[in-house]
C-alpha positions in Angstrom: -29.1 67.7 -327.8 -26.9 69.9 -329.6 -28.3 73.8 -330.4 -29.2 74.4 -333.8 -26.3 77.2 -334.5 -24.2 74.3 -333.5 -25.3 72.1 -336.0 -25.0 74.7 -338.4 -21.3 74.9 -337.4 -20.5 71.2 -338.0 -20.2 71.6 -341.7 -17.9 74.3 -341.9 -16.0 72.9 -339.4 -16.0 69.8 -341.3 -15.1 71.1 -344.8 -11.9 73.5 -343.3 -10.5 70.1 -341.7 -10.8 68.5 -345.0 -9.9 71.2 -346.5 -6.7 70.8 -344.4 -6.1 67.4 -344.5 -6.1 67.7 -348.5 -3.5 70.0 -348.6 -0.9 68.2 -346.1 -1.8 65.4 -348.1 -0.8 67.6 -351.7 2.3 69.1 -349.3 3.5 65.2 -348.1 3.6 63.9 -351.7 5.1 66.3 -353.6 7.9 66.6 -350.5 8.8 62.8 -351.1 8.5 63.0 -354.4 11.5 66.0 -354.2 13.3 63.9 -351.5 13.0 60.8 -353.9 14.6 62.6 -357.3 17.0 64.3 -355.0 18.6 61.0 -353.6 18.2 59.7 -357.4 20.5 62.8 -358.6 23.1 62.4 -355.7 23.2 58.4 -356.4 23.4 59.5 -359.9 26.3 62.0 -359.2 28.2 59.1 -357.0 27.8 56.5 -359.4 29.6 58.9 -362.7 32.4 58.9 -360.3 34.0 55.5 -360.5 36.9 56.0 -363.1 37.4 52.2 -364.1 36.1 53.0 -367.8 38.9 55.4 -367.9 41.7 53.2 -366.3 44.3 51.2 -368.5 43.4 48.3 -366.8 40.1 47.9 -367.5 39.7 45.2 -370.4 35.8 45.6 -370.5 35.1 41.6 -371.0 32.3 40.5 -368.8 35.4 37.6 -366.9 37.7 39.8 -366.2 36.9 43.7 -365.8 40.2 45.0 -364.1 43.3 43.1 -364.2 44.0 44.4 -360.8 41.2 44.2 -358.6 38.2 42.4 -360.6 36.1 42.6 -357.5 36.2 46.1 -357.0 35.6 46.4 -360.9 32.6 49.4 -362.1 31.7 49.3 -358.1 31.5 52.2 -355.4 34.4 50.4 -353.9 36.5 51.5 -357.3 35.6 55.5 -356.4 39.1 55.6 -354.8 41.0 53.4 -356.6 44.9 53.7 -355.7 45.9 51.8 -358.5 43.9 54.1 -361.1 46.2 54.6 -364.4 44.3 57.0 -366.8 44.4 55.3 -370.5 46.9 57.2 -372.6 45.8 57.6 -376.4 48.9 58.4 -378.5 48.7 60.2 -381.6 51.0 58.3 -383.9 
């Protein structure tokens, strides 16, 4: 059988590994949630790059978003457009 001092040992024992496992637990969740909203913001960042809002061929109908190359239309393909023409607004 186990000694008594032994079996007075089990519960601290017990409650600094729980004690333990709780706070990995706290220091796993709030690292993904971190990771999470800092893949959000970079997607975010990507996404305010694609200049087809600002092109002068963008017609904005729902058919037919760019003249030139509808498929690439408000997409991460369009980030790089070679045919981006930025929309002059004249004064007169």
């Amino acid at each position: 059988m186990l000694s008594p001092t032994l079996l007075q040992m089990i519960p601290s024992v017990m409650e600094i590994a729980f004690t333990g496992f709780i706070s990995l637990a706290v220091v796993i969740s709030i690292w993904s949630l971190w990771e999470a909203t800092y893949k959000g913001w970079m997607y975010a960042r990507r996404l305010h790059q694609i200049p087809c809002s600002r092109c002068s061929f963008f017609t904005g109908e729902y058919n037919l978003k760019c003249t030139i190359h509808p498929y690439k239309a408000l997409n991460e393909a369009a980030i790089d457009c070679p045919d981006y023409l930025p929309v002059v607004i004249s004064s007169v």
